[in-house]
C-alpha positions as CSV (number, residue, x, y, z in Angstrom):
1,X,-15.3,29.7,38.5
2,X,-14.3,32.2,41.6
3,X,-12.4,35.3,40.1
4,X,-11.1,38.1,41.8
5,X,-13.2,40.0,44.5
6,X,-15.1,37.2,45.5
7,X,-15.4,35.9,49.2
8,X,-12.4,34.5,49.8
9,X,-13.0,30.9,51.6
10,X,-10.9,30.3,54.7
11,X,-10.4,26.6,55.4
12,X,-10.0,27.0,58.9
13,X,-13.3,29.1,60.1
14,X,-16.4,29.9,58.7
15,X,-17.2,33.9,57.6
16,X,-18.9,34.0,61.0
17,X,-15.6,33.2,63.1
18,X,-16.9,29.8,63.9
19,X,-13.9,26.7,63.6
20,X,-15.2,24.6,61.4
21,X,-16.1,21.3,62.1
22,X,-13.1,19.4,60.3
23,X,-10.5,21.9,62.6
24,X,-12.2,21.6,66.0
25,X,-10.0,19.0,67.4
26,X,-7.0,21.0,66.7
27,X,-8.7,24.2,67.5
28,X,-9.4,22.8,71.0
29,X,-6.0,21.1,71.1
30,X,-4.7,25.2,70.6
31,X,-6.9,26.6,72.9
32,X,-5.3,24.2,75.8
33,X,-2.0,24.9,75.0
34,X,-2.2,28.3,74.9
35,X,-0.2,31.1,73.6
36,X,2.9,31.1,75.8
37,X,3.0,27.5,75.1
38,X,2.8,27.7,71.5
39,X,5.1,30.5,71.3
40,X,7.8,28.2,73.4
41,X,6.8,25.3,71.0
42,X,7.1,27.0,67.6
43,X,10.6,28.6,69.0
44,X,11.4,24.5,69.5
45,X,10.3,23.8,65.8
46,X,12.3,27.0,64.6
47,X,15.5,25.2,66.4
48,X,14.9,21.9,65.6
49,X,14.7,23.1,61.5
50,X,18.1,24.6,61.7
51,X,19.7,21.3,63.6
52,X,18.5,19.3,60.9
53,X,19.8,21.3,58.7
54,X,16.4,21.8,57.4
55,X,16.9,24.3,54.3
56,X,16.0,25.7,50.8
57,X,18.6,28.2,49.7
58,X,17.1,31.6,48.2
59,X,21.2,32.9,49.0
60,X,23.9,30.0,48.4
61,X,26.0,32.3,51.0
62,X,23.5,32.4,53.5
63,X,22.2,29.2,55.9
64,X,18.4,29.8,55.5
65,X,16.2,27.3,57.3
66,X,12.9,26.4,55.7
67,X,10.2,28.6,57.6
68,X,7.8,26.6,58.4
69,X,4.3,26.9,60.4
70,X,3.3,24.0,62.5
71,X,-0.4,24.3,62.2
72,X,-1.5,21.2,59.8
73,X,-3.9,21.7,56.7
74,X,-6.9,19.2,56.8
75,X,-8.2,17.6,53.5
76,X,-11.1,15.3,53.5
77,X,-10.8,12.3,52.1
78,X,-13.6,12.5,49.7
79,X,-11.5,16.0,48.4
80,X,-8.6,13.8,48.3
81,X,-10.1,11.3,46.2
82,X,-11.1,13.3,43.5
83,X,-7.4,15.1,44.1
84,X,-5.6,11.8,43.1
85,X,-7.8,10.5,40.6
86,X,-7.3,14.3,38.5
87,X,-3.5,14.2,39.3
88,X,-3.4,10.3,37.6
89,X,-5.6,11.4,35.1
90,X,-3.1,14.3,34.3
91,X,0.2,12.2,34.6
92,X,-1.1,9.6,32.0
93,X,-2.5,12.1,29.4
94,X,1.0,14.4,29.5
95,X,3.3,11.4,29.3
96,X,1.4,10.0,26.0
97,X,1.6,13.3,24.2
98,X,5.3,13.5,24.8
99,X,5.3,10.2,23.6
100,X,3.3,10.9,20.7
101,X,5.4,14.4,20.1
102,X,8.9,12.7,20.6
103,X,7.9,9.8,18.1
104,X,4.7,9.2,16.1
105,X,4.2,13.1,15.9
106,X,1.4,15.2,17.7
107,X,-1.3,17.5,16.5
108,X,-3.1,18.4,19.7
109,X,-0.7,21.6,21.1
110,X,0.4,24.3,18.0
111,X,4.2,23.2,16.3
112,X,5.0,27.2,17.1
113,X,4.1,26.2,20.3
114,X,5.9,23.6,20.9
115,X,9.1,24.4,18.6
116,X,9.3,28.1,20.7
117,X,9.5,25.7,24.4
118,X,12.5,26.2,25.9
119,X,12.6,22.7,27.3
120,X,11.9,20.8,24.2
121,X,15.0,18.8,22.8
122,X,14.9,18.5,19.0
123,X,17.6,15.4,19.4
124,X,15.4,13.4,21.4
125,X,13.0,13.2,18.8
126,X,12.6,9.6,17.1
127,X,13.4,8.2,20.8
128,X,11.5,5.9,23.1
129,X,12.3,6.1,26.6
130,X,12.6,3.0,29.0
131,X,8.7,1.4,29.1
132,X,7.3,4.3,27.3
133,X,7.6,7.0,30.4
134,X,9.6,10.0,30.2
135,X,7.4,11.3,33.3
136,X,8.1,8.6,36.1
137,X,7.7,11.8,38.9
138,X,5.5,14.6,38.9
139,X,4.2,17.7,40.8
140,X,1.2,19.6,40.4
141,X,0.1,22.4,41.7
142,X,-3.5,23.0,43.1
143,X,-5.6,25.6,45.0
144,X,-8.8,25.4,46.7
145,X,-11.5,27.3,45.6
146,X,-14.2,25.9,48.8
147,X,-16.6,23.4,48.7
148,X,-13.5,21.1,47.4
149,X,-13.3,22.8,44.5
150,X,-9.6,22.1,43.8
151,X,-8.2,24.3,40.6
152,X,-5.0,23.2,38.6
153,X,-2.4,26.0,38.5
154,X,1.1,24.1,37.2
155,X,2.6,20.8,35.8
156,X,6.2,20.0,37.2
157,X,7.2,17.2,35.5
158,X,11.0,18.4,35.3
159,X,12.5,18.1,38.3
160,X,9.5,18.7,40.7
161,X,10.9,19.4,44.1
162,X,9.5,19.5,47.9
163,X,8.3,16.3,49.0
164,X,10.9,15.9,51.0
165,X,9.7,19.1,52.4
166,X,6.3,17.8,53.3
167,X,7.8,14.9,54.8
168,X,10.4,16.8,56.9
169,X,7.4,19.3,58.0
170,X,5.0,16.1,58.9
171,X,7.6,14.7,61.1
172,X,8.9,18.1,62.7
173,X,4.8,18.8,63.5
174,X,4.3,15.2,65.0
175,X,7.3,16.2,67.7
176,X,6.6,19.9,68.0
177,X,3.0,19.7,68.6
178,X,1.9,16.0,69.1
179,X,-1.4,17.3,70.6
180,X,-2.3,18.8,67.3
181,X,-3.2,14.9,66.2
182,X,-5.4,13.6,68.8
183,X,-8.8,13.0,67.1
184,X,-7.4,12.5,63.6
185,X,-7.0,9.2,61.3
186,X,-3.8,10.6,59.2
187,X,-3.5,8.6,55.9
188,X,0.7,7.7,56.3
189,X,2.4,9.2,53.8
190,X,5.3,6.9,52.5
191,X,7.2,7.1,49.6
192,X,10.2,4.7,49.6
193,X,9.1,1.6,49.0
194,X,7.2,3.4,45.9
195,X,10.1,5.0,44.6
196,X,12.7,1.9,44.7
197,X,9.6,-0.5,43.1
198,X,9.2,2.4,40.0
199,X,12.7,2.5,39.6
200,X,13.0,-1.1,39.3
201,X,10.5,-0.9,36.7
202,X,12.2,0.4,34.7
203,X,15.5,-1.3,34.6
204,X,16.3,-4.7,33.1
205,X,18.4,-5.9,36.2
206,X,16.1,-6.7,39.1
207,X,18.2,-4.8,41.9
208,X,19.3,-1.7,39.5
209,X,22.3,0.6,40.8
210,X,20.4,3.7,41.1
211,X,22.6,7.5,41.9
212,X,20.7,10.5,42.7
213,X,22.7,13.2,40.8
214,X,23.1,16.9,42.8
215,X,23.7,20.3,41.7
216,X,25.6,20.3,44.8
217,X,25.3,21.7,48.6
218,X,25.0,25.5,47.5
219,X,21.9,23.8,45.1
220,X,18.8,25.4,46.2
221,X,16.9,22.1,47.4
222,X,20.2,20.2,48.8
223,X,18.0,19.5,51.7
224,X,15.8,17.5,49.3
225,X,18.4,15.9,47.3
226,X,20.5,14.7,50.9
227,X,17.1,13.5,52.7
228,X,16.0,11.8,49.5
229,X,19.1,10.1,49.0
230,X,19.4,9.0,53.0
231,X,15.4,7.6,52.8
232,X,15.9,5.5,49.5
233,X,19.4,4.0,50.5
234,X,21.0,5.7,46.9
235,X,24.3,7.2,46.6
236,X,24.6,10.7,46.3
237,X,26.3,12.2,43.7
238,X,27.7,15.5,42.1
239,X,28.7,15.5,38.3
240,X,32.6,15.4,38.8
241,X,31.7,11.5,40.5
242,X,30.4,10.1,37.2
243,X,31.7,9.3,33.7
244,X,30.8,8.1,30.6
245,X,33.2,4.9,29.9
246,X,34.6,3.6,26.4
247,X,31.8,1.1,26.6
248,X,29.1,4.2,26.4
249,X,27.7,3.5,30.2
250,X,27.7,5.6,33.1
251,X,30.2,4.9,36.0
252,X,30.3,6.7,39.5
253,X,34.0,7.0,41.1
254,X,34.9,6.1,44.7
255,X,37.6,5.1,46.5
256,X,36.8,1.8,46.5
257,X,36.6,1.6,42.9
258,X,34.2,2.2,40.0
259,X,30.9,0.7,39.5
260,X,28.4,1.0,36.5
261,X,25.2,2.9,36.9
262,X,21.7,1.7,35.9
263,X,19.6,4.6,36.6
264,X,20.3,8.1,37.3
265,X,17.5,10.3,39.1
266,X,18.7,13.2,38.1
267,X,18.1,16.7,40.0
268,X,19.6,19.2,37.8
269,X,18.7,20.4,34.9
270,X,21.1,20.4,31.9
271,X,22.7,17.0,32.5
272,X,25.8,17.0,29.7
273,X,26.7,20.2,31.8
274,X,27.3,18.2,34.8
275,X,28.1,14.7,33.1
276,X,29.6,15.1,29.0
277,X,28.1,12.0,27.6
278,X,25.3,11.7,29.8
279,X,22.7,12.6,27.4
280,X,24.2,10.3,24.3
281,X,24.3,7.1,27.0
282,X,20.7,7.9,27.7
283,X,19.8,8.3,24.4
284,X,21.8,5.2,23.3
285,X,19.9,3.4,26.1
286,X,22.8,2.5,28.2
287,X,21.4,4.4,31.7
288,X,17.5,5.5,32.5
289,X,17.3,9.3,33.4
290,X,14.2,10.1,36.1
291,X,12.8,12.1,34.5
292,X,13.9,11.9,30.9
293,X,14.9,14.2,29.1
294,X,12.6,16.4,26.9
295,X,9.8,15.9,29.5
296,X,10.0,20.4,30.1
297,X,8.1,20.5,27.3
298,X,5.0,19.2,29.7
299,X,5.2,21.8,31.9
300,X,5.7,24.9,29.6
301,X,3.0,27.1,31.1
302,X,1.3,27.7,27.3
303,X,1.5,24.0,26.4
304,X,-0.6,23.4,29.9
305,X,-3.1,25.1,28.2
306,X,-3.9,22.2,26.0
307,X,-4.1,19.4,28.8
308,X,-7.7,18.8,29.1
309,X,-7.6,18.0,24.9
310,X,-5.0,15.9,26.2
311,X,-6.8,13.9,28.3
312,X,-9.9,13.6,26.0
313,X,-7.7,12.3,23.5
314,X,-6.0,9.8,24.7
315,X,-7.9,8.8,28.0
316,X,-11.2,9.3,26.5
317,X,-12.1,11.2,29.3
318,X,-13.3,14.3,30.7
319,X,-10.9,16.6,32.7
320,X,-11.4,15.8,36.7
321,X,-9.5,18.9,37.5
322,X,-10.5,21.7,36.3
323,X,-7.7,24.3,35.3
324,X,-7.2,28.0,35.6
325,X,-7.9,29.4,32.1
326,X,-5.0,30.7,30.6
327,X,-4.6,33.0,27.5
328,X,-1.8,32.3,24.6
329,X,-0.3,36.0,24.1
330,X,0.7,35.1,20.7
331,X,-2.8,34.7,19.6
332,X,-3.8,38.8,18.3
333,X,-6.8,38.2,19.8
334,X,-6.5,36.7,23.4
335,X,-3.4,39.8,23.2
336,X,-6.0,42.5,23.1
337,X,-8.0,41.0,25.9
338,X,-5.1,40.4,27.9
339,X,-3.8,44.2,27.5
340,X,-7.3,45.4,28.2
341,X,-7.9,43.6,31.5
342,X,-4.5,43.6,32.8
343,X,-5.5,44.5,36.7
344,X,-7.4,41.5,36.9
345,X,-4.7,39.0,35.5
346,X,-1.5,36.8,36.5
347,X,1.5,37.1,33.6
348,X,3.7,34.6,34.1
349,X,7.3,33.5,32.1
350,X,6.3,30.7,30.1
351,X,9.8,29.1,31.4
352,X,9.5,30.3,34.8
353,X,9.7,28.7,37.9
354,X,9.8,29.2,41.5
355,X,7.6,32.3,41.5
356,X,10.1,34.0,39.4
357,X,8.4,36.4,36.4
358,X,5.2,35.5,38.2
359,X,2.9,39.3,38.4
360,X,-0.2,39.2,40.2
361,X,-0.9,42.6,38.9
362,X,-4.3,42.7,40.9
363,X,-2.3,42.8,44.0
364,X,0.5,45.3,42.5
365,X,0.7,48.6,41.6
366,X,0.0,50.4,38.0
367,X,3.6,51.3,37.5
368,X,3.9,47.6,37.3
369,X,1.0,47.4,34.9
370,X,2.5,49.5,32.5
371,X,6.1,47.3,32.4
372,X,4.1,44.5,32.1
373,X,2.4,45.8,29.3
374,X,5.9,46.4,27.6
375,X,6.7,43.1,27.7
376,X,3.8,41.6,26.5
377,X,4.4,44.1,23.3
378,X,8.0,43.2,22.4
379,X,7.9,39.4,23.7
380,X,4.4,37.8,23.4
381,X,5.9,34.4,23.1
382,X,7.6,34.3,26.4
383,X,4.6,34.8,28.9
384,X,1.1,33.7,28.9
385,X,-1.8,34.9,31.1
386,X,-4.2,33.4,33.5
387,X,-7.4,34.6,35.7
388,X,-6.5,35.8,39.7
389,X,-8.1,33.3,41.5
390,X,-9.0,33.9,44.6
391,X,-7.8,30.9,46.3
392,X,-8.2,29.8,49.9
393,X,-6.4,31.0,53.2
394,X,-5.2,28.5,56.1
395,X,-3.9,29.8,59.2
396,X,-0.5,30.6,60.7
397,X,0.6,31.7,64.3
398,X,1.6,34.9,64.1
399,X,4.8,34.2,66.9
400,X,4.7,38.3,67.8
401,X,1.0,38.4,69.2
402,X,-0.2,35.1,69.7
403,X,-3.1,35.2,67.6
404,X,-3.9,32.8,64.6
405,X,-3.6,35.2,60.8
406,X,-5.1,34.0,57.9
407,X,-3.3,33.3,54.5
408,X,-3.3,32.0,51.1
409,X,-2.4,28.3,51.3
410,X,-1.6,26.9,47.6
411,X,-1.2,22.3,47.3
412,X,1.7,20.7,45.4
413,X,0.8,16.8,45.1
414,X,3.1,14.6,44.1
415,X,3.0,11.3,42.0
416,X,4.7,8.6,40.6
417,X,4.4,6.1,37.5
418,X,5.8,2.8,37.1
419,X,6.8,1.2,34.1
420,X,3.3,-1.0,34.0
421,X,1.6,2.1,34.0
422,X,0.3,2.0,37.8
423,X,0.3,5.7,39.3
424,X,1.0,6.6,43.3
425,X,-0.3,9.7,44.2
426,X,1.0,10.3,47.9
427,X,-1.7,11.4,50.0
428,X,-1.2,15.1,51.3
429,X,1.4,17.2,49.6
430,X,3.0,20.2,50.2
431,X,1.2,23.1,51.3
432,X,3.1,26.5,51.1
433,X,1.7,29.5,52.6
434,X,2.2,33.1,51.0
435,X,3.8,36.0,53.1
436,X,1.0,38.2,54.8
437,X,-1.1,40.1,51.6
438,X,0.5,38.3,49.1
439,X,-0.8,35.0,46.6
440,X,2.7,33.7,45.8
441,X,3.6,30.9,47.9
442,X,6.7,29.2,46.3
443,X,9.2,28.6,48.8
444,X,11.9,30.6,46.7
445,X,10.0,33.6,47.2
446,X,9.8,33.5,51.1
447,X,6.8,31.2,52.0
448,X,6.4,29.2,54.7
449,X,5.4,25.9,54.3
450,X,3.1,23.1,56.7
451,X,1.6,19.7,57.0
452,X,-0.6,18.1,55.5
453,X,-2.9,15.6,56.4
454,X,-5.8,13.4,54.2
455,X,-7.9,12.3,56.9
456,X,-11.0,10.4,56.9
């Protein structure tokens, strides 16, 4: 493993300054543009974001558009091979140990673990979802170490947001800078048909009446949630258009009358607080929730300490990924050599997401050290502690001089599973970028985000 104050691999050029082999296509393609032209370009990618309403909300008062650099990340298919078969491999082994931990009863992660998860549902236990999946989508997380050595930071198996995002940036590049893809075989990246086969999967009617369910326009991802719901041909909806009828199903209101609901994929969180009844009808089997509830207890960031036992247990396998290693501050032990070697760490909220309660406390200063510290004291169980990696940088065009600036690039992959157990990882992901001297990428604390490409 790579830790902190090692090289640092840049994706795009070799430590010499040399583009490497994979980029020099595009690195021509740049070169002949030029930067007035690129400047005029990315100004027409910055205008064509905001026309399409192209957003994620850190302010529900304020339009943001999603900053975006047009430069596209490269991953080799041979990377991306090994990519999708870890992120299947992953997918499986989490949704048979909430299985097994909502039913038969687990004894891979700690009960104090698990019992002390803020996402775990005590009256979903004894319930079987539709076919056996709570975790029908899922995001995941990755960064390159070099050499495709590709590192697992975070399950999302939630709500895991931004492929939209990827898609939108993909389609924005291919007009912006169309040049950019001369010399490339781009594997497409299609999710639709997926998506409507999985949810039929997992309904008894063979053309299910499927809602995606908002937390509104001043929601955070509304972007995603509208494109999402345009792409699959689903009706959009916001709590106060469903209901829970006498008959214990789930109705959506129009003006054209009422009609019963098969599936829900649901976007928000706490579902009764948008829909009362909505968690009894899924629970009494009357409507499928993607993703079902209790499926947060997956992506606790102690519980993803215990993955790879996961996947030796019920795969039989060994890990594909490997995994940042992570330290479980309640243990009195991994404590002490958390506290001791704090300005070489990440602490991060066991509940958090989004970047929030994320410390990267090599690249901060000691008076955050010492609050960090604090907190660890008083409230062990709500943080855990990994190793800094020291990821890989892309670049971006730095609009003001022209030049191309390196920065930390981190991967969220996205996957599907159907109810015969079949998994679709989409090729590419979303690659966010982190703000110039900074490791956090997520979109909610100011990154910018680009395309990707698997090529072969």
């Amino acid at each position: 493993m790579v830790w902190s104050g090692a090289v640092i691999f840049n994706e795009w050029q070799e430590p010499g300054g040399r583009v490497r082999d994979l980029y020099a296509p595009m690195a021509r393609a740049v070169a002949g543009l030029g930067g007035d032209e690129l400047a005029r370009r990315w100004e027409r990618g910055a205008r064509q974001v905001g026309l399409d309403a192209f957003t994620f909300y850190l302010d529900p008062k304020r339009f943001r558009p999603t900053p975006a650099d047009w430069i596209p990340r490269v991953v080799p298919r041979d990377h991306w091979q090994a990519i999708a078969a870890g992120v299947a491999q992953r997918l499986k082994a989490i949704n048979r140990f909430l299985v097994d931990l909502y039913t038969a009863g687990q004894d891979i992660v700690p009960e104090e673990v698990v019992y002390t998860s803020q996402h775990y549902y005590p009256d979903v236990q004894g319930f079987r979802p539709a076919r056996d999946l709570f975790v029908h989508i899922y995001g995941i997380d990755l960064v390159h170490l070099g050499g495709g050595r590709y590192v697992v930071l975070e399950d999302n198996l939630r709500i895991p947001s931004g492929i939209s995002y990827q898609l939108k940036a993909m389609e924005l590049a291919a007009r912006v800078v169309p040049e950019f893809a001369a010399g490339y075989d781009i594997a497409p990246y299609a999710i639709r048909d997926a998506y409507l086969e999985m949810f039929r999967s997992l309904c008894d009617s063979p053309s299910p009446v499927c809602v995606l369910l908002t937390d509104g326009r001043y929601g955070a991802a509304f972007f995603e949630h509208r494109y999402l719901s345009d792409l699959l041909g689903i009706p959009l909806v916001e709590g106060a258009d469903l209901y829970v009828g006498h008959d214990g199903r789930v109705y959506a209101r129009t003006l054209d009358g009422d009609f019963a609901v098969d599936l829900v994929y649901r976007r928000v969180e706490d579902v009764e607080m948008f829909v009362p009844g909505l968690r009894e009808a899924y629970l009494d089997r009357r409507v499928v929730l993607v993703n079902g509830i209790g499926t947060g207890v997956g992506d606790d960031k102690l519980v993803f300490t215990w993955v790879p036992q996961m996947i030796e247990r019920y795969l039989g396998e060994s890990p594909v990924l490997e995994q940042a290693p992570s330290y479980n501050l309640t243990d009195a032990g991994d404590r002490r050599h958390v506290l001791e070697n704090l300005e070489r760490l990440v602490i991060k909220a066991r509940q958090g997401y989004g970047g929030i309660g994320v410390f990267v406390l090599p690249d901060l200063g000691p008076a955050y050290k010492t609050r960090v510290a604090h907190q660890i004291l008083e409230n062990p169980e709500m943080f855990i502690a990994q190793e800094t990696l020291d990821f890989s940088q892309h670049v971006v065009l730095n609009e003001r001089t022209g030049m191309l600036e390196p920065r930390h690039v981190d991967l969220r992959v996205f996957a599907l599973q159907r109810a015969d157990g079949h998994v679709t990882v989409f090729p590419g992901g979303l690659t966010r970028v982190a703000l110039e001297g900074g490791r956090i990428t997520n979109n909610s604390s100011g990154g910018l985000c680009k395309p990707t490409w698997v090529v072969d």
